[in-house]
Structure formats: C-alpha cells, structure tokens
C-alpha positions as CSV (number, residue, x, y, z in Angstrom):
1,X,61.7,0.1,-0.4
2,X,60.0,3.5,-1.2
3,X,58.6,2.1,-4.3
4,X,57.8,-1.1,-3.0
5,X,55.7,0.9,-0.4
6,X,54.3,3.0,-3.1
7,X,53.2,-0.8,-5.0
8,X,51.4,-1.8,-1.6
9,X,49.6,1.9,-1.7
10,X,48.6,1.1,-5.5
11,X,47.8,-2.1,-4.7
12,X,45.0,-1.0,-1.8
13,X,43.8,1.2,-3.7
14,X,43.2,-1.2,-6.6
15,X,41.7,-4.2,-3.9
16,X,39.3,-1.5,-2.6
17,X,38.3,-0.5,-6.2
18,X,37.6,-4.5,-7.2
19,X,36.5,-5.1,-4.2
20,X,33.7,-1.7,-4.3
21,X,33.0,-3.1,-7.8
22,X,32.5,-6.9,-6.7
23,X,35.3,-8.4,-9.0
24,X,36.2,-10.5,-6.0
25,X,36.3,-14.0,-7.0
26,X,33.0,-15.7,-5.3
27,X,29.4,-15.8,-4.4
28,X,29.1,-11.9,-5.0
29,X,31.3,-11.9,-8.4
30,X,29.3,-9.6,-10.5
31,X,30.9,-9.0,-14.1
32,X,29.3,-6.1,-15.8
33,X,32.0,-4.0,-17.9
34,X,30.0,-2.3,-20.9
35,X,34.1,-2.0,-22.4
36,X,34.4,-5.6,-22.6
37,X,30.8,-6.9,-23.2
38,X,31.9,-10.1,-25.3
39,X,34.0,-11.3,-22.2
40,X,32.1,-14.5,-20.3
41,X,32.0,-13.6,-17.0
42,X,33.2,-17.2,-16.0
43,X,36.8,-16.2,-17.7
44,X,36.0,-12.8,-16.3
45,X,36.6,-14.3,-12.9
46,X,39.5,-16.7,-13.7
47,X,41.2,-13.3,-14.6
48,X,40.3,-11.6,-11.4
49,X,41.1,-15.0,-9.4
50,X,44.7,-14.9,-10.6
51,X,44.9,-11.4,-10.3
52,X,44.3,-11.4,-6.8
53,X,46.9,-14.6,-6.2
54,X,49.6,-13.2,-7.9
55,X,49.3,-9.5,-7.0
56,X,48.7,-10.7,-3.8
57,X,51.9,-13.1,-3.6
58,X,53.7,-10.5,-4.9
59,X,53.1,-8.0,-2.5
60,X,53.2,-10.8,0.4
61,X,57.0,-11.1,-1.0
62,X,57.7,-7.5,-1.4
63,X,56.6,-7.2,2.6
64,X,58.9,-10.2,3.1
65,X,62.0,-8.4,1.4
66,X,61.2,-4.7,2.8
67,X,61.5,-6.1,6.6
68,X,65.0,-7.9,5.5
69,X,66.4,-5.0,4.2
70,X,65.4,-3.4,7.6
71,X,66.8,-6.0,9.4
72,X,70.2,-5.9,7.5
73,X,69.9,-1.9,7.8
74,X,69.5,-2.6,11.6
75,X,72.8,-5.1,11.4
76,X,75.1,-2.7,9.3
77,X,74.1,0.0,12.2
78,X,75.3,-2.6,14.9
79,X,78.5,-3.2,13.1
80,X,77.3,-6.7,12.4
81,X,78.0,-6.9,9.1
82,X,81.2,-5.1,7.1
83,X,82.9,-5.2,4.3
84,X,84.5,-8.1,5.3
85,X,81.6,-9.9,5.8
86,X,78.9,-8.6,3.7
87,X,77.0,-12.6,2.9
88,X,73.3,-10.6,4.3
89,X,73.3,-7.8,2.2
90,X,74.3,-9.9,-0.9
91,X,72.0,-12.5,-0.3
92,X,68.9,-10.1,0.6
93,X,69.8,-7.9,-2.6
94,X,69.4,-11.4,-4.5
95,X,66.0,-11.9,-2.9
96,X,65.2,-8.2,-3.3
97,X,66.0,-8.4,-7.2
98,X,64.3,-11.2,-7.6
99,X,61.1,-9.9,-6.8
100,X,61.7,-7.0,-8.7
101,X,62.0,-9.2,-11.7
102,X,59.2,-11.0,-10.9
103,X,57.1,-7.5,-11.2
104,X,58.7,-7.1,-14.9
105,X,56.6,-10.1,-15.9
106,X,54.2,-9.6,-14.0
107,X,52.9,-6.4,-14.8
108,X,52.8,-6.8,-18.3
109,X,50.8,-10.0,-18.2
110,X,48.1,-8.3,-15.9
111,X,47.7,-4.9,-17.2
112,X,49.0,-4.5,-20.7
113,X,48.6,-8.1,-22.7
114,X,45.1,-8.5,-24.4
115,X,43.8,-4.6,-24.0
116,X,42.5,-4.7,-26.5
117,X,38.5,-4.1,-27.9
C-alpha cells in the first residue's frame, strides 16, 4: 500500500506537469516538444488521451484495492477473519496482484516502448 501511495504521489505530480504543459486531451491541447518534432500532434494527443485513461484507471483501481486491504486489516483486528477462515484476504490479495500485474504492462507500454529519436 506504501508504494501504491507513492504511484498516486508520482502520478499528481505527472497530471500537474501535463496538465501546466497543456498535454491534456482537448480544446487547449498544445503539442510543442522540440525532442520529438516529427510527431503529428493529432497522434500526439491520442498518446496523451490513453495515457490519461489508463493511468487514470489504474490508479482509480489501486484506490479501490488500498481501501480493501484496510477493510480486511480492520476485519483481522476484530477477529473476523482467521486462519480458519481467511476467503477476504485471499480474494483481496488476488485483486491486489492483479493490479500489480496490470502496472508490469502497463508501464512499459507508456514510458519505455518507442523512446526513441
């Protein structure tokens, strides 16, 4: 959960950085990157489009996954859930994992595929 907090932190700072820089999918879109001067700014913004909706699903899942994992912290703590019955915490760590793996794919294909000039 720490890193997942530490991905929404990264992730701020990133939407504030886009955002200050207007590589915000719409009316205000303004592609101007002297690195990548050969880019059309109309694929420009179908990057930054599902950038924002994938990043931003992601993260809406991570937030989804950190408050279950409180929730099941808060229903070991009221003896709710034991090793006898341990269904939750299986089930959650399956949801937790997979959005984890998700990230694995992700981040590649968003920050480290076609870098190059």
């Amino acid at each position: 959960m720490v890193l997942g907090s530490v991905f929404l932190g990264v992730k701020y700072v990133e939407y504030s950085d886009k955002w200050h820089h207007h590589l915000v999918p719409g009316d205000s879109f303004a592609w101007n990157d002297p690195a990548f001067p050969h880019l059309d700014p109309g694929h420009a913004k179908i990057f930054f489009s599902y950038y924002f909706v994938m990043t931003g699903m992601h993260a809406f899942h991570m937030i989804i996954g950190a408050g279950i994992m409180i929730w099941m912290i808060i229903k070991v703590r009221r003896n709710e859930i034991s090793a006898s019955y341990s269904t939750p915490i299986e089930l959650s760590g399956l949801y937790w994992h997979f959005v984890d793996i998700v990230w694995i794919f992700l981040f590649p294909l968003l920050y480290l595929i076609g870098r190059h000039h």
